[in-house]
C-alpha positions as CSV (number, residue, x, y, z in Angstrom):
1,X,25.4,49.3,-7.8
2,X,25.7,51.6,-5.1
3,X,27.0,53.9,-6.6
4,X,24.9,53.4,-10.7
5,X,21.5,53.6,-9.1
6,X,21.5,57.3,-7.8
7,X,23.3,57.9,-10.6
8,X,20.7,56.3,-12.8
9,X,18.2,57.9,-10.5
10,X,19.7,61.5,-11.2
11,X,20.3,61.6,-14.9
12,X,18.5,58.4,-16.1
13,X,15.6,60.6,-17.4
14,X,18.4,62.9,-19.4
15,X,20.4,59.8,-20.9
16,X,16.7,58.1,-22.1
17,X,15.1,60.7,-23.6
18,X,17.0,64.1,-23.5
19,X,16.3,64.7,-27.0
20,X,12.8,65.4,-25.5
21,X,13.8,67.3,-23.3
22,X,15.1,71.2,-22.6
23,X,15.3,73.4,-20.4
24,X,12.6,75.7,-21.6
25,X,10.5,72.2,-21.4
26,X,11.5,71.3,-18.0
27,X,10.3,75.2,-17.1
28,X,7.2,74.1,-18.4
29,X,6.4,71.0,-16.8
30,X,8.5,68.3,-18.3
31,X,9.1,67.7,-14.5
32,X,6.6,65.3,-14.6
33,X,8.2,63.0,-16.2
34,X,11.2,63.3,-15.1
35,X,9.7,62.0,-12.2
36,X,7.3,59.3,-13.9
37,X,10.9,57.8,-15.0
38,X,12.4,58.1,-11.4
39,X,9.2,56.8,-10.0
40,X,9.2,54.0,-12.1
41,X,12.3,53.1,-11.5
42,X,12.7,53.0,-8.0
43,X,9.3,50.9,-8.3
44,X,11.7,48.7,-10.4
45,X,14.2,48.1,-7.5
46,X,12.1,47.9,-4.6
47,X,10.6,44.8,-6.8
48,X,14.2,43.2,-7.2
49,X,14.5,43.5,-3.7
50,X,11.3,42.2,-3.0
51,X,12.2,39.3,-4.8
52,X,15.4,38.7,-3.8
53,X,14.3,39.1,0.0
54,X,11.4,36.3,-0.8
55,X,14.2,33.9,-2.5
56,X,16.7,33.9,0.3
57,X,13.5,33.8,2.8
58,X,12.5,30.3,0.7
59,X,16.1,29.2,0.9
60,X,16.5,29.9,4.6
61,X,12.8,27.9,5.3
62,X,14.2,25.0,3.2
63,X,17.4,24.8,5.4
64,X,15.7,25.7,8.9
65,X,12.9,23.2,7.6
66,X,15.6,20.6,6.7
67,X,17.0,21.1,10.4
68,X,14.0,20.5,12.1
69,X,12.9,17.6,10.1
70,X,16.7,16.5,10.6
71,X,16.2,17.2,14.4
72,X,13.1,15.1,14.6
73,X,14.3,12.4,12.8
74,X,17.1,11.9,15.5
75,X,14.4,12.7,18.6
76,X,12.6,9.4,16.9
77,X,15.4,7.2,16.6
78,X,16.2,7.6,19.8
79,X,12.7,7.3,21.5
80,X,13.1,3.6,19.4
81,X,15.3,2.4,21.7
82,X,13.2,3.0,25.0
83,X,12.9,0.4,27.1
84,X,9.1,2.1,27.7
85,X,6.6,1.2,25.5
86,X,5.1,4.3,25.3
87,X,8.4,6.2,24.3
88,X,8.4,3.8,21.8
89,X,5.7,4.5,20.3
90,X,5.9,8.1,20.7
91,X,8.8,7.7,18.4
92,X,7.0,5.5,15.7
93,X,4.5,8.4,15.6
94,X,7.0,11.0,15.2
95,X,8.6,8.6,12.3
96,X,4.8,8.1,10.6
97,X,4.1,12.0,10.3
98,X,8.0,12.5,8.8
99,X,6.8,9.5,6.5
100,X,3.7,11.5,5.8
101,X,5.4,14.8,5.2
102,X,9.0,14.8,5.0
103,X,10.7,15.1,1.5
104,X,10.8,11.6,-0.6
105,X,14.4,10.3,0.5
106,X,13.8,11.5,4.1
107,X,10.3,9.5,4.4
108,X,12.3,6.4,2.3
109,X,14.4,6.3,5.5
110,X,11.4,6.5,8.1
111,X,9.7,4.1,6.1
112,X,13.1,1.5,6.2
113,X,13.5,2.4,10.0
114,X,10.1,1.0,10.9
115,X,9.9,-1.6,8.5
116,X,13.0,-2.6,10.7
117,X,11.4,-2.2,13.8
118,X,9.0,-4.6,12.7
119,X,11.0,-7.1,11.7
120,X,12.9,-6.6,15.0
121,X,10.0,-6.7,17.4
122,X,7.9,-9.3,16.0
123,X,7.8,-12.7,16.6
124,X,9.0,-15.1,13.6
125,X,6.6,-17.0,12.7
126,X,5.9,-21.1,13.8
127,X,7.4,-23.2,11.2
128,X,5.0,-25.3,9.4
129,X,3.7,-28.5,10.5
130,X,5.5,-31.7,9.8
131,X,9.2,-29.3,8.6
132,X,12.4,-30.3,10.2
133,X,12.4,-27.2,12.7
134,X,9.0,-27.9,13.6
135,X,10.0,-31.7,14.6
136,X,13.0,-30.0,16.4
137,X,11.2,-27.8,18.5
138,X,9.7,-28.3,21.9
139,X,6.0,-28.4,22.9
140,X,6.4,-25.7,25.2
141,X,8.1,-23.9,22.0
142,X,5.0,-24.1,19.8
143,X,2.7,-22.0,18.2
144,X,0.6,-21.8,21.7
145,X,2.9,-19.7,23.2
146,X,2.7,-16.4,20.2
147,X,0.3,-13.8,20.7
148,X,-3.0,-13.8,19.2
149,X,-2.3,-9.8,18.5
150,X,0.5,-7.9,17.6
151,X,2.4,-5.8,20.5
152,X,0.9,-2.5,20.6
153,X,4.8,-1.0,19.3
154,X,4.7,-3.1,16.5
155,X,1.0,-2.8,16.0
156,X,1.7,0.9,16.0
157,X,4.7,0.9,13.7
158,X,2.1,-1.0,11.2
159,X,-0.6,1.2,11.0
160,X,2.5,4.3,10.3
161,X,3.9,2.0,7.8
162,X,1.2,1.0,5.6
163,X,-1.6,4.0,5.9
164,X,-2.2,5.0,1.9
165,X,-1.3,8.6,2.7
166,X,2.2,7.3,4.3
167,X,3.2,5.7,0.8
168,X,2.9,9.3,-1.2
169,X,6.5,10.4,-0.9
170,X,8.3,7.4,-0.1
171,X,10.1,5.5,-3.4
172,X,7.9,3.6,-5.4
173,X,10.9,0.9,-5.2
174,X,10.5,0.5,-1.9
175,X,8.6,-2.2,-1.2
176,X,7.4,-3.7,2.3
177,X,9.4,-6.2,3.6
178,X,7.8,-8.4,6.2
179,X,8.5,-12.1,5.5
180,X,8.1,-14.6,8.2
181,X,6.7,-13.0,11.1
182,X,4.3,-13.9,13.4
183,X,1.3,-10.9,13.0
184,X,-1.9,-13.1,14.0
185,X,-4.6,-10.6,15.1
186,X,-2.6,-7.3,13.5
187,X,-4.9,-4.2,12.0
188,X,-4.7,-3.5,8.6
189,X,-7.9,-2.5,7.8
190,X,-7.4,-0.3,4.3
191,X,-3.8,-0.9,4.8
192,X,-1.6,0.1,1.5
193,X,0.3,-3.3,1.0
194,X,1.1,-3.0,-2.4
195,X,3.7,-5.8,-3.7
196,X,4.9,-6.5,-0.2
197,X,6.7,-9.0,0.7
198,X,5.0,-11.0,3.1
199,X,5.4,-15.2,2.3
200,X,5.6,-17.6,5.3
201,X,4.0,-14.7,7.5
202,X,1.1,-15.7,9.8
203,X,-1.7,-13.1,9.8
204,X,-4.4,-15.6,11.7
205,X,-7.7,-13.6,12.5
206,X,-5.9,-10.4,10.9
207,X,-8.0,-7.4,10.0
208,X,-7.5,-6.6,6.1
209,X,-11.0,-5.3,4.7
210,X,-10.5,-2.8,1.9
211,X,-6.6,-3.6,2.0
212,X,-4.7,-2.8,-1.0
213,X,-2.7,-6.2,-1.8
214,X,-2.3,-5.9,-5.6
215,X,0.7,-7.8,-6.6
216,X,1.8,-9.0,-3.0
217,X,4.4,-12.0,-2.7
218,X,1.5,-13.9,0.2
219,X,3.4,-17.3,-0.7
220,X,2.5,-19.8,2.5
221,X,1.1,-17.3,4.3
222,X,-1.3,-18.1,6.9
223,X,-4.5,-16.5,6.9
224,X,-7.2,-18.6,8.9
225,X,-9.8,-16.4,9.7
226,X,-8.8,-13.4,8.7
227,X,-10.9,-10.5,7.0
228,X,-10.4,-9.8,3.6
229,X,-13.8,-8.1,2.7
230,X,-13.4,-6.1,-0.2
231,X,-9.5,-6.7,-0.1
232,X,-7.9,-6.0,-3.7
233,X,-5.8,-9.0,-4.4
234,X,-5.4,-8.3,-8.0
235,X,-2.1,-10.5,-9.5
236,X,-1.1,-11.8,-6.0
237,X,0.9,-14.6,-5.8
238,X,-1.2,-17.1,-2.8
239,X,-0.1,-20.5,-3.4
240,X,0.2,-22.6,-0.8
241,X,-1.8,-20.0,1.2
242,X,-3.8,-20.7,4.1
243,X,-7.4,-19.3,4.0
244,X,-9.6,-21.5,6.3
245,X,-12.5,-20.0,7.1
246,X,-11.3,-16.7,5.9
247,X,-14.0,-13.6,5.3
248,X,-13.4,-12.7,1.3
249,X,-16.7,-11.1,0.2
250,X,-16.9,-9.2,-2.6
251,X,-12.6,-9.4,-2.7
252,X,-11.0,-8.8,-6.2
253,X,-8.4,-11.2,-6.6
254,X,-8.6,-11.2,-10.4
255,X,-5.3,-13.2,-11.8
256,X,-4.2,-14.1,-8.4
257,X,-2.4,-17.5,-8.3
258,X,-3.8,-19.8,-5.8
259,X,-2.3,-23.0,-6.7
260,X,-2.3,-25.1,-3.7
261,X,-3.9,-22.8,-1.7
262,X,-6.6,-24.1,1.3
263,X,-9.7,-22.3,1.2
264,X,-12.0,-24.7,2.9
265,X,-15.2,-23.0,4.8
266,X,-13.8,-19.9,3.5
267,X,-16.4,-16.7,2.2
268,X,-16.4,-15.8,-1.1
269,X,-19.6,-14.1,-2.1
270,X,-19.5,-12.0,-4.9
271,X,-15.9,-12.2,-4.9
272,X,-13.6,-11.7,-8.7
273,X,-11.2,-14.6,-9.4
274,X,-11.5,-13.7,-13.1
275,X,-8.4,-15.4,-14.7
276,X,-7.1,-16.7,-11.0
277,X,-5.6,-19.7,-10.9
278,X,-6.7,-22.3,-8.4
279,X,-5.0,-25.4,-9.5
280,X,-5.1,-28.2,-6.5
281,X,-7.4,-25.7,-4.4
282,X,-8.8,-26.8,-1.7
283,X,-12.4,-24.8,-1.5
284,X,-14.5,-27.8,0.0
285,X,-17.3,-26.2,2.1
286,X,-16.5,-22.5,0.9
287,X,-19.4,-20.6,0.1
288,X,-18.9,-19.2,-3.6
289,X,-22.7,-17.8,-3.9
290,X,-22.1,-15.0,-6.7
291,X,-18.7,-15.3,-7.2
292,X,-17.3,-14.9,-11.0
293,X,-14.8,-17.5,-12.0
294,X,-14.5,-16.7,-15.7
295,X,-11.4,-18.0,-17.3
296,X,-10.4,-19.6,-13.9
297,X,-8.1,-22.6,-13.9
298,X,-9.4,-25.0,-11.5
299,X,-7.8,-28.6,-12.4
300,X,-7.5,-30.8,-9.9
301,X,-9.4,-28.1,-7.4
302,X,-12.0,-29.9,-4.7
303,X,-15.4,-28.0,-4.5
304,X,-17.1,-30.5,-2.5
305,X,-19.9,-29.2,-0.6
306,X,-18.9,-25.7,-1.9
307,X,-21.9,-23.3,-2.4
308,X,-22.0,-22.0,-6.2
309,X,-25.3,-20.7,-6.8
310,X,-25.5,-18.0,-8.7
311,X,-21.6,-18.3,-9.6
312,X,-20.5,-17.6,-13.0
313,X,-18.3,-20.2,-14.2
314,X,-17.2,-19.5,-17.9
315,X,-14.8,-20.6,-19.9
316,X,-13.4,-22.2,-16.6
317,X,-10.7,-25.0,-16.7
318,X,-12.1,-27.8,-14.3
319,X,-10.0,-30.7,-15.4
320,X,-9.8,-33.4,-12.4
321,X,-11.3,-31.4,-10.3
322,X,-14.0,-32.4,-7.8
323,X,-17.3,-30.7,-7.2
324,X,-19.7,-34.1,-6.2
325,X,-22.3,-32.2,-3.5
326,X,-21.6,-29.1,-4.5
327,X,-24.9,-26.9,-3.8
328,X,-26.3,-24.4,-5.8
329,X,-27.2,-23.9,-9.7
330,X,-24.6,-20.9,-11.2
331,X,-25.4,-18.2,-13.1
332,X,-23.7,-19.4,-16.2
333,X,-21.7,-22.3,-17.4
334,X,-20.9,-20.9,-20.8
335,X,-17.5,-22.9,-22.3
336,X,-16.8,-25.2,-19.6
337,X,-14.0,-27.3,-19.7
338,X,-13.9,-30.6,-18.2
339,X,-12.2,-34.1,-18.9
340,X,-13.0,-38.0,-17.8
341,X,-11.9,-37.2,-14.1
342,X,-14.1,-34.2,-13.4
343,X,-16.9,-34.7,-11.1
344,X,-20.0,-32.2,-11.9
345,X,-23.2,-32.4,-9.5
346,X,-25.8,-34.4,-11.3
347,X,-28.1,-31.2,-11.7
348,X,-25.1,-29.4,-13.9
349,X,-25.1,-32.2,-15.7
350,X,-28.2,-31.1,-18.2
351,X,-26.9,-27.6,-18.3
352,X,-23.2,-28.8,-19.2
353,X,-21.9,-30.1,-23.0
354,X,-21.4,-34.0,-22.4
């Protein structure tokens, strides 16, 4: 090439179009393009250059980038293992913006290092009432002694974990893994939770307004008090949940499975349990004022003292279940399904097919 290009440069306008040209021409002022041609050309080769400076520029950002990313990475792991809170959650900062920003199998990692963190520093949760571990354990091992918060490491390694933005480059297939733990009082507030893993966890008094919990495994999980205001619960699996006095205003937990669950005193206004099923529910004392039940399966539920004014209720299954002193008039009643054992307040009654 070295040697081609002045070549080309020299006699590339004689080879192209020497028919065109002579030498009484070039006396003339074929010059011109003689030079248009060598003009043009060298044009040509500054561009190649151009471009193949700018490619081996990308490829040496990708690898320097890869290095630092690489570098921090390792700066993080390390800060992990402080004995100084502080460090550590210097390095669970460091891990949530390589989460953020680092390529998709790169923030995959991050994302499994903390969830392992978590699952490390967190407590397990108490085991329930009346099991064989909780028989076997001491009073002075109970449920008394675990924080009301999480530790402000793992609280920290939370927020990173679960932020919306954190979940754009990690693999779809990695789903959250924090089963069993003891998280009472943790901040979630529009936390990403999608299809996590989270059955036999305790999240007492937990903040999860405007969390994302679509298809979440939240079997036996223990939510008492907890905020869950305009949570999206949509196909979670809850039964056996714990929901005492829990805040679920205007949630969306349409086809979630609640069989089992314990609602009772919890707050439901205007929340979407289209299609949810609620079989053996206990919602006694839970205020249901706007709520839509369509195509619910209640059988067997207890709605005692339950607030349902303004509810709608069609096409729900009620079979066995119990709503004597319920309060409130719903909104509709359309396709109601009831049998010998269900108990309807005696104002439903004249609104209600016998």
């Amino acid at each position: 090439m070295l040697v081609g290009l002045p070549w080309l440069v020299w006699r590339g306008p004689y080879v192209l179009d020497g028919s065109h040209l002579d030498d009484d021409e070039l006396k003339k002022g074929s010059a011109a393009l003689v030079t248009g041609f060598r003009t043009a050309l060298v044009a040509c080769v500054a561009a190649l250059g151009a471009s193949v400076a700018l490619l081996y520029t990308a490829r040496t950002y990708r690898l320097t980038r890869r290095g630092q990313i690489t570098e921090r990475f390792t700066k993080a792991l390390e800060r992990l293992g402080s004995d100084q809170r502080y460090v550590r959650i210097g390095g669970i900062l460091a891990l949530g913006q390589i989460v953020r920003d680092a390529p998709e199998q790169v923030a995959t990692d991050a994302a499994r290092v903390l969830g392992h963190f978590i699952r490390d520093r967190a407590p397990k949760a108490a085991p329930a009432p009346n099991s064989e571990e909780s028989e076997s354990t001491s009073p002075s091992g109970g449920l008394s002694e675990l924080p009301s918060e999480p530790d402000a490491d793992v609280q920290a390694a939370l927020t990173a974990l679960t932020r919306a933005e954190s979940r754009s480059y990690v693999d779809p297939h990695e789903f959250l893994e924090l089963r069993g733990l003891h998280l009472a009082g943790a901040q979630l507030h529009q936390a990403d939770l999608t299809a996590a893993f989270l059955s036999g966890t305790t999240l007492t008094g937990a903040d999860l307004g405007d969390a994302t919990l679509t298809e979440a495994n939240l079997i036996g999980v223990n939510l008492a008090g907890a905020d869950l205001t305009d949570a999206t619960l949509t196909g979670a699996t809850l039964d056996g949940v714990t929901l005492t006095r829990a805040i679920l205003s205007r949630a969306i937990l349409t086809g979630a499975k609640l069989t089992d669950a314990t609602l009772t005193g919890a707050i439901l206004t205007n929340a979407t349990l289209t299609g949810a099923n609620l079989m053996r529910a206990n919602l006694a004392r839970a205020n249901l004022i706007g709520v839509t039940l369509t195509k619910a399966h209640l059988p067997e539920a207890t709605l005692t003292e339950a607030s349902l004014d303004k509810a709608t209720l069609d096409e729900v299954n009620l079979d066995g279940a119990d709503l004597g002193r319920a309060k409130g008039l719903p909104r509709s009643l359309t396709g109601l399904q009831t049998d010998e054992h269900t108990v309807l307040p005696p104002e439903w009654r004249q609104i209600t097919p016998s």
